[in-house]
Every structure is written in C-alpha cells, then in structure tokens.
C-alpha positions in Angstrom: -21.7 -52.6 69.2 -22.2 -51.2 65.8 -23.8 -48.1 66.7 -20.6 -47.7 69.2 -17.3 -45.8 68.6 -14.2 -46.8 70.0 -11.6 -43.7 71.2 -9.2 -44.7 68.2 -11.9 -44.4 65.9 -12.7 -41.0 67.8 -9.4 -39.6 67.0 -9.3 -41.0 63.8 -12.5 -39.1 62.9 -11.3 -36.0 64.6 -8.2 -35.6 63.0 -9.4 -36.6 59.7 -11.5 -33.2 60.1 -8.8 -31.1 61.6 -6.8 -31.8 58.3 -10.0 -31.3 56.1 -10.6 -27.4 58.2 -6.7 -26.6 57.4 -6.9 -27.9 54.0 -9.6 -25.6 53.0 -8.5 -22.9 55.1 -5.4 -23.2 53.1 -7.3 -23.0 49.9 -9.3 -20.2 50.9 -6.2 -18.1 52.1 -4.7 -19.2 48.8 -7.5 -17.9 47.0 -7.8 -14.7 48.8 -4.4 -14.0 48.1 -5.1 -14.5 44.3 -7.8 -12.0 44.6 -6.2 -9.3 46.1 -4.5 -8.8 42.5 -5.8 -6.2 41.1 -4.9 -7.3 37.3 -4.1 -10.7 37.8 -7.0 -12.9 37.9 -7.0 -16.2 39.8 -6.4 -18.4 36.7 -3.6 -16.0 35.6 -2.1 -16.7 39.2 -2.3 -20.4 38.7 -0.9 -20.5 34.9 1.5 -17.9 35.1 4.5 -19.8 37.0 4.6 -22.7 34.3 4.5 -20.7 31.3 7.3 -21.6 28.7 8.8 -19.5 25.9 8.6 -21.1 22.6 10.5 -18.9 19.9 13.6 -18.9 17.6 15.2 -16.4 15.4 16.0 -17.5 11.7 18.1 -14.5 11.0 21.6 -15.5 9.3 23.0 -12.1 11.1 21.9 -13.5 14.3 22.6 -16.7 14.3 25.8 -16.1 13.2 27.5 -12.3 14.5 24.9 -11.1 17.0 24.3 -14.0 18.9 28.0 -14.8 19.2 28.9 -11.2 20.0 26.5 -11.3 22.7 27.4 -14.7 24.6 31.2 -13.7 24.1 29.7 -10.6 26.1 27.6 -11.9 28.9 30.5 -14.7 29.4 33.1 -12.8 29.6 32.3 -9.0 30.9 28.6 -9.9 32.5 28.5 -10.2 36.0 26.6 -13.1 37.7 24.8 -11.3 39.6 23.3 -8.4 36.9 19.7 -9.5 36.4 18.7 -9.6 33.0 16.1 -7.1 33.2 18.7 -4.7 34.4 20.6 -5.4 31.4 17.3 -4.6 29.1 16.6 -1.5 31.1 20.3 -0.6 30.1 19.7 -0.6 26.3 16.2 1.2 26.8 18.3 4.3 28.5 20.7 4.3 25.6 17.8 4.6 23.4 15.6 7.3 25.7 19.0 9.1 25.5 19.3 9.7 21.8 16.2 10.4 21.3 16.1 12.8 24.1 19.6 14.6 22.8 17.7 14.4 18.9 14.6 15.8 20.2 16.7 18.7 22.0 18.2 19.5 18.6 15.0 18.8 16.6 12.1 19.4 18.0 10.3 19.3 15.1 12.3 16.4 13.1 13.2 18.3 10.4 15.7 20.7 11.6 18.8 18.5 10.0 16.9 19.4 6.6 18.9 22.4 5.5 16.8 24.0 3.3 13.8 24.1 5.8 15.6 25.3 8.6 18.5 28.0 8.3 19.0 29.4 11.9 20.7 26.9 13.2 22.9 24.1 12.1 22.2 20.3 13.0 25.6 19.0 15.1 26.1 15.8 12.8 27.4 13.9 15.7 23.5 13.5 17.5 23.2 10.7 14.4 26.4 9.0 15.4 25.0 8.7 18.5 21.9 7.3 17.8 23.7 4.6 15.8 25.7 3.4 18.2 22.8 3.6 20.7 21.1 0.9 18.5 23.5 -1.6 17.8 24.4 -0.9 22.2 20.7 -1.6 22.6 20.5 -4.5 19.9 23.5 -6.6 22.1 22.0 -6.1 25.5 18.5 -7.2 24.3 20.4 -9.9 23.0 22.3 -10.6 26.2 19.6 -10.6 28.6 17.8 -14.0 27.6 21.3 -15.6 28.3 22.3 -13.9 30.9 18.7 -15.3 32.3 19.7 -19.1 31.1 23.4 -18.4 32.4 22.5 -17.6 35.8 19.4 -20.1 36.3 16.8 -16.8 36.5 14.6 -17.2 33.6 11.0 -15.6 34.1 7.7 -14.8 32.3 8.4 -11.9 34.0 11.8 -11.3 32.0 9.8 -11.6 28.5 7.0 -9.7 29.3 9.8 -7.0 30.5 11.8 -7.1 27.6 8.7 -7.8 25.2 7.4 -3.9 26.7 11.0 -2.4 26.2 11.2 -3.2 22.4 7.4 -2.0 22.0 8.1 1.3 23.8 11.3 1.9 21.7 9.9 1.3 18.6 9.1 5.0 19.0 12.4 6.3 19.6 14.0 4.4 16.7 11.3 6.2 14.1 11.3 9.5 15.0 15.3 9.3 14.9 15.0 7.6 11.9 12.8 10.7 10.3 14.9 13.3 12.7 18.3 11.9 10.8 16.5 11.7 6.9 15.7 15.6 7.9 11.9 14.3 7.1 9.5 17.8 6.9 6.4 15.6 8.6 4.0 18.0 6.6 3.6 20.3 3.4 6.8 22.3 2.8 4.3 25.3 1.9 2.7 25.8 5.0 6.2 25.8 7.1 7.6 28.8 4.7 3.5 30.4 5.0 3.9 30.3 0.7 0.6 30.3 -1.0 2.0 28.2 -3.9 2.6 24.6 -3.6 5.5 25.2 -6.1 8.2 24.5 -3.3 6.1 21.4 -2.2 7.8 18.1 -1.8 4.8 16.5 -2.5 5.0 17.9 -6.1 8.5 16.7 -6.4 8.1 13.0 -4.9 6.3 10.1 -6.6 5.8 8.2 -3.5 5.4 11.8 -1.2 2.4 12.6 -4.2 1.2 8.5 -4.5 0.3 8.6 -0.6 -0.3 12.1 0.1 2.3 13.8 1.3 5.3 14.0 3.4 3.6 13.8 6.6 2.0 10.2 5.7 5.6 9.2 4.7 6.7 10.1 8.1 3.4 8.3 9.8 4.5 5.2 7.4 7.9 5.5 8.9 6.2 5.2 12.7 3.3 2.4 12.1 5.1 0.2 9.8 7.3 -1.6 12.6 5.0 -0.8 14.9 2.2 -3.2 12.9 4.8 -5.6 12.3 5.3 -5.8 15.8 1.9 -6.1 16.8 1.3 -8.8 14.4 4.3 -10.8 16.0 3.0 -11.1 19.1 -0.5 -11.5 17.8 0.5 -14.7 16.1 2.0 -15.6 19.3 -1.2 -15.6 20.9 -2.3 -18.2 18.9 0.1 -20.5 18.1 2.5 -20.2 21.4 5.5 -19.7 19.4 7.5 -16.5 18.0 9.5 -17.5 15.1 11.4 -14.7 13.7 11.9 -15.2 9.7 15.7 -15.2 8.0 15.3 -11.0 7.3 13.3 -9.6 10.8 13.3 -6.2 12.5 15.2 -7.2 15.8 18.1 -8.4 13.5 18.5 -6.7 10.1 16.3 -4.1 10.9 18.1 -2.6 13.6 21.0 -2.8 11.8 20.0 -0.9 8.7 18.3 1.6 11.3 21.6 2.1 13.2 23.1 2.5 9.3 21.3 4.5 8.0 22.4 7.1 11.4 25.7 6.8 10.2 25.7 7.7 6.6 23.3 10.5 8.1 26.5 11.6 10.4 29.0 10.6 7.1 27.2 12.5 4.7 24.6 14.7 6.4 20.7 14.5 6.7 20.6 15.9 3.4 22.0 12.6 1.2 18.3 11.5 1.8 16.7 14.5 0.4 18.6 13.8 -3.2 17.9 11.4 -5.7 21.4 9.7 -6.2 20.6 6.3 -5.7 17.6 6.2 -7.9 19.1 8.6 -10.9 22.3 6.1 -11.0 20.4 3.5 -11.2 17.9 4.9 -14.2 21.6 6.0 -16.0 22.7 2.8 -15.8 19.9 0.9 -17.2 19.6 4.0 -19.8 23.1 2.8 -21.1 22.0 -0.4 -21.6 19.1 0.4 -24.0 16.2 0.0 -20.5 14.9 3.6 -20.9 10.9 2.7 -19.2 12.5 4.3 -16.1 13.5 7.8 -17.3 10.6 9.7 -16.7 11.3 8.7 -12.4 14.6 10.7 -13.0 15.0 13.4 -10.5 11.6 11.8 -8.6 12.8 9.4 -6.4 14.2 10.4 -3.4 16.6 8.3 -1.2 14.8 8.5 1.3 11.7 7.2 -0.7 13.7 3.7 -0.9 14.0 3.8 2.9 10.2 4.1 3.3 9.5 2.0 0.5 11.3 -0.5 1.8 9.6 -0.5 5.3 6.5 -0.6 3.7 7.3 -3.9 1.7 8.8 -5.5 4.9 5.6 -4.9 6.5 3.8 -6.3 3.3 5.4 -9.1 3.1 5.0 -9.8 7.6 1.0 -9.1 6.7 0.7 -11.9 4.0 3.4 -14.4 5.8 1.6 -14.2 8.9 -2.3 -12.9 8.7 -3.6 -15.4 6.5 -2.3 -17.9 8.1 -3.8 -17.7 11.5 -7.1 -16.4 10.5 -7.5 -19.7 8.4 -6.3 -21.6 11.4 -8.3 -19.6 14.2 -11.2 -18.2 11.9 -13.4 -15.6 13.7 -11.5 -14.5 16.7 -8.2 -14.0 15.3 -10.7 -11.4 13.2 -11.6 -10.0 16.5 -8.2 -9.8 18.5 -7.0 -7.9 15.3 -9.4 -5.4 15.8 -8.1 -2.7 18.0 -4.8 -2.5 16.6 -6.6 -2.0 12.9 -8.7 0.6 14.6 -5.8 2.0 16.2 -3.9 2.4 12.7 -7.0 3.7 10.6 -7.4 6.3 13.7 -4.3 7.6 13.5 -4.0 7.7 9.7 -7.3 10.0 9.3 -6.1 12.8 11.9 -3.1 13.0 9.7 -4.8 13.3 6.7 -7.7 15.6 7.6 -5.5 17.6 9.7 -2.4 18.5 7.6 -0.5 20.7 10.0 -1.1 18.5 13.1 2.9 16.9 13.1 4.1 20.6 12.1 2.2 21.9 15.6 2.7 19.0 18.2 5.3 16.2 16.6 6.5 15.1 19.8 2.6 14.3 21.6 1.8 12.7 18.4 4.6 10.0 18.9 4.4 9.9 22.2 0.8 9.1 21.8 1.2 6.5 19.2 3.7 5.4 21.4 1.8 4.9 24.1 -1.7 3.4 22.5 0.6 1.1 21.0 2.5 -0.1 23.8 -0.9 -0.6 25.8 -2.2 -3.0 23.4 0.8 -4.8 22.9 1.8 -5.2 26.6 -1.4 -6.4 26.9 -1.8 -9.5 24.0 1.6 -11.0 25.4 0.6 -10.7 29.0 -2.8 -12.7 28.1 -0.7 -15.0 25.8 1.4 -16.0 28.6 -1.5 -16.6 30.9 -3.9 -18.4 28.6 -6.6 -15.9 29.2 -8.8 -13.8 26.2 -7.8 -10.4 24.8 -10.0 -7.9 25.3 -10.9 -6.3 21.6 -12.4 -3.3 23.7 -9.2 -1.1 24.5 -10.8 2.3 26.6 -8.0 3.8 26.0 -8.3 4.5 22.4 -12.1 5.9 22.5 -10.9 9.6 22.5 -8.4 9.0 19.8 -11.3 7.3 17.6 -13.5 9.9 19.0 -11.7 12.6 17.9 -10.7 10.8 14.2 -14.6 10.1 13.6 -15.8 13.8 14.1 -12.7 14.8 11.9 -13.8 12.4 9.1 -17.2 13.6 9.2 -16.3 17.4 8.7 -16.8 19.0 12.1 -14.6 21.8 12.7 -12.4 21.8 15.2 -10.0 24.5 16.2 -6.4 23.6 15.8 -5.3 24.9 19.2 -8.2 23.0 21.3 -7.1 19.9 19.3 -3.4 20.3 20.4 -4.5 21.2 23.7 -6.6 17.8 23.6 -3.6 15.3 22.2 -1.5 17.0 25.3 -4.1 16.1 28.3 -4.6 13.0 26.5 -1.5 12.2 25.9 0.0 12.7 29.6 -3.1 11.0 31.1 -2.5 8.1 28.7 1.6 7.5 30.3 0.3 8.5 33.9 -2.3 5.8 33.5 0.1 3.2 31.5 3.0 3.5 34.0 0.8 2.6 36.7 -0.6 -0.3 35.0 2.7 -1.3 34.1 4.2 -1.1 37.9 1.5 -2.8 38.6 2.1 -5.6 36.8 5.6 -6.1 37.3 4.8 -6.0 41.0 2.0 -8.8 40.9 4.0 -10.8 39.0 7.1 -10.4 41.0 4.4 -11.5 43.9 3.3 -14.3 42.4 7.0 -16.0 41.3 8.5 -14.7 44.2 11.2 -12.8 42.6 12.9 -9.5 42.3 12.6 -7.3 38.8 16.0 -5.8 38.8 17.7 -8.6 41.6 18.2 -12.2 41.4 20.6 -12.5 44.2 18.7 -11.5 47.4 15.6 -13.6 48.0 12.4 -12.2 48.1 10.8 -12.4 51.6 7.3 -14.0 51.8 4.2 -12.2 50.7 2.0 -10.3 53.0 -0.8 -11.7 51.1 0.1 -15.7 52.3 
C-alpha cells in the first residue's frame, strides 16, 4: 500500500506541478521582459518602482517666498490634470527661448559690449526677457514636485525629468549671464586684429590678469554651477539625500541670475564693464584713513564681483561637501569624482592653449559643455535612484580629452580642422544623448506604467508582459 497512489494524491501531485510550470514560466516571462531594456538592467527594473526621494531645501527665500508663491500657484491656477513634467518642460521652453532670442542678437556674447561691437546696437529688452524667463522657470520647477504630491503622481521618473532639465539649463543661464555682462570670451586684441595688448582687458583687470584672461572668466562663469551641480548629485549618490544649504543655486542663485538681467536691461551691458562698485567702495574706506585698497582703484570690474562671487560659492560647495563623503566613502567616491574632474581639466586646457577658440565657435563650445555635462549628470542620479555603480569610464568624453592632451603636448593643430571637429562632435554628442535620453524616459515609463507628459489616461499593458 505504500508504494500505491491514490487519485487524490494523483491530482494533488499534478496540480502542485501545474502551479510550479506557471510560476516559473511567470518568472521567466518577467525576466525576459526586464531584458528586453536596453539601459535598464534587471536589478534596475526591480529597484526602480520603490525608490524614495530624500531631500530638503534650507533656503530662507524658499522656504519662505518661493515655496509659498508656488503652492498659491499650483492651488489655485494649476489644473489637476497638468502632469508635472509638463509643467517642468514649460520652464525649460521659457529658458531655450531667451537664450535662443540672446543668441540671435549675440552670437558671439559680447555684442551688448559697446566698445567691441559698433554696427549694431544690443535691443536692451532681450535681458528683460531673460530675467523674467528665470524667475518663470524658478516657480514652475518649484510647482511641479507639488503639483506631483497634489494630484497623487509622484515618480522616479518626475525627478530624474526635472533633475535633467536643471542640468541642461545650466547652459542657458551662463551664456546669458556673459551675453548680458557684454563678456568678450577672449583677448580684446585679437577681435580689433591690434598687435599691441595695450587695449587688452586682461591688462586692465586684476582677476581677468590673475586667471588668464577674459575667456577663462567666461569658462569660470560656465563650469562653476555646473561643478556645483555635479557635486550635488554626487553626494546624493552616496548618502541618498539632497540637502540644499540656507544660500543654494536653485534659490538665491537664480535669483541674483534673473537680477543681474535686469539691471543689465536698467542700466545696459556696459554697468559691468566699469568699476563703480569697487572704486566706491576703495573711496569710502579711503575717507576713513583704510587706504591698503587704493592701488585696486580703477582694477576691479563689476563684473569681476559677479565671477568672484561664483567662484567662492563654488569654493565654499567643494569644502562643505567633498571632504565629507570621501572620508565617509574613501576610495570610490575618489573614483565616481573622476570623470567630471577630467571633464573640467579638459575643457580648461583647450581654452587656455587655444586662445581664440570662444572668439571662433562660442555657441558649439557651450553646447558641448552642455552636453558632456548633462551626460554625466543624467547618468549619477539615474544610478543613484537604482542602487547600481557609476561608471568612471564616460566614452563620450575621449575625443574631448583626446583632443586637450595633443593640445597640451604642443601638436599643432589648425584652427579651422579644430572648429570643424567641436561641430561633428558636438552634433553627434546631442544626436546620441537625445536618444539615450528618449530612451530612458520610455523604459521607465514601461516599467512604472505611466505616462511622461499624462497622468490622467492610463497606460495600456506592455507588449513586453
């Protein structure tokens, strides 16, 4: 009897089997699915839909005009059923359209500068513009994390979305920034074809002369927040959490961005060319007996303090932040640091060996930086989110380092094949970014079963299940 089986025992057996085949055909259709991602990996799939922003923002402004301008807006003239990322993607055009109207006006960015360029006269009104598309962006990025708590639609996707539109306008903002100071992004010399470095900022400028010349200014100007930025996020990647300290870019630092395009709209470019602020301030101490600062008289441009000023926000972000998590995280925070430190040294020797390069091509070189920056960035948080390890290796930057290397060690390289070489770089850089980037907003989108720009119609089920 106890070799027999009875018919219950039978069915019992067969259907204990029948469960086991659909379970692991289940599993293997669920795996397959994963796989069929071409940038999500199959632990990305899995962490991805229970990842939780952690992060605050410590800014008096914020907590205190912004943020209450911003819920007064997305209570009371936000639709419920505007996604957030629509609202994001919003801002971004307000940006992308000043800096498209600026770059019409000056292609070069120093066109508002009067003394470099007399055919043509600046219309004041591009900077009033760009102000107000700043503080218009600044409330919508604002408004789109509560529009995403107000409606119930909160995403990784939605951080990662608005995370990439604040790295890709970074950009815009600069090169506005120098466009509206009337910033020559080179030696004043070679523009006018003068032999004599007489008529040379760089002569005229402690700061222009301390870090070699008007075009480093204007690169300081572009990698400062860009670093800043990085370095954010890179701290993020470590300790899960994105504190934002009482003075931060996305608060004060748009502001004074979005100022600084009015008084250029007030005034005119040119108030940042003179050195008001400085020479009041050497008078006044001088008339109280403090006379260590008279030989800066005349020296100090205004816009000098601007850059100045970038550069110690950025100081003060490095040595709040980096010493911090290497001591914490030791060797591989080292290494994740690594491309965007490459990146940054990359960039800084083509300025410096080539000295004409942002006179030439201005535009690719930002849109370059631009896009190298936004690559890496995109990138950290995206790993972040999903727990998995940043690749130091970014193939993306190998012509760029290629290209600074052979500069550094001498070889001569003619000026039109190296602007011929930023511009294939360049487009195939975007062309290959925006696919990545579609790319990942549509695996994600397929892995949380949502919409991008639509949180009322349901998505239907994947052809991957």
């Amino acid at each position: 009897m106890g070799g027999l089986t009875t018919p219950a025992t039978s069915s019992a057996s067969s259907s204990s089997i029948m469960d086991a085949n659909n379970n692991t055909a289940s599993q293997n259709n669920n795996d397959n699915k994963r796989a069929e991602y071409y940038y999500l990996t199959p632990n990305a799939v899995k962490r991805l839909p229970n990842y939780q922003y952690n992060g605050a923002d410590l800014s008096l402004l914020y907590k205190h005009v912004l943020s209450p301008l911003a819920g007064w807006c997305v209570d009371h003239l936000t639709p419920a059923w505007l996604a957030p990322n629509a609202i994001t993607s919003i801002g971004l055009c307000w940006m992308i359209s000043s800096y498209c109207v600026i770059w019409y006006f000056c292609p070069g960015m120093y066109e508002a500068n009067t003394e470099m360029n007399s055919e043509y006269t600046v219309p004041s009104a591009i900077f009033l513009l760009n102000g107000c598309a700043m503080l218009i962006y600044q409330t919508l990025d604002n408004m789109d994390g509560k529009q995403a708590r107000k409606t119930g639609s909160s995403s990784p996707l939605g951080l990662l979305f608005d995370h990439g539109c604040d790295a890709l306008n970074s950009i815009f903002g600069s090169a506005n920034w120098i466009a509206a100071m009337g910033l020559l992004p080179g030696s004043v010399n070679i523009l006018l074809g003068e032999a004599s470095g007489s008529a040379n900022v760089k002569n005229k400028s402690y700061l222009s002369e301390l870090l070699g010349g008007d075009a480093m200014l204007a690169t300081f100007i572009i990698l400062s927040p860009m670093t800043a930025f990085f370095v954010s996020t890179w701290e993020q990647y470590f300790t899960g959490k994105l504190i934002l300290p009482v003075f931060n870019g996305a608060s004060e630092g748009l502001v004074m961005g979005a100022s600084l395009s009015f008084i250029s709209y007030i005034y005119g470019p040119m108030i940042w060319q003179q050195t008001t602020w400085t020479d009041g301030a050497i008078a006044f101490l001088g008339d109280n007996g403090i006379m260590a600062f008279s030989a800066m008289e005349g020296r100090v441009r205004n816009l000098d303090i601007v850059v100045l000023s970038s550069i110690i926000a950025l100081i003060q972000e490095l040595l709040g932040k980096v010493p911090f998590v290497i001591r914490s995280y030791g060797n591989e925070a080292m290494r994740t640091l690594i491309p965007h430190i490459v990146f940054v040294i990359s960039t800084i020797v083509i300025i410096t060996t080539d000295s004409t390069i942002f006179l030439r091509i201005p535009r690719t070189m930002c849109h370059l930086i631009s896009g190298l920056f936004v690559e890496q960035t995109t990138q950290i948080m995206l790993d972040h989110m999903v727990e998995e390890k940043f690749s130091a290796f970014r193939w993306v930057m190998l012509p760029q380092v290629a290209l600074a290397a052979a500069m550094a060690a001498g070889v001569a390289v003619p000026n039109d094949s190296v602007d011929v070489f930023f511009m294939a770089y360049t487009t195939g850089l975007w062309v290959y970014l925006a696919l990545k980037l579609k790319t990942h907003v549509n695996e994600i989108c397929d892995v949380l079963g949502i919409w991008c720009f639509d949180i009322v119609s349901p998505r239907p089920k994947s052809k991957r299940d």
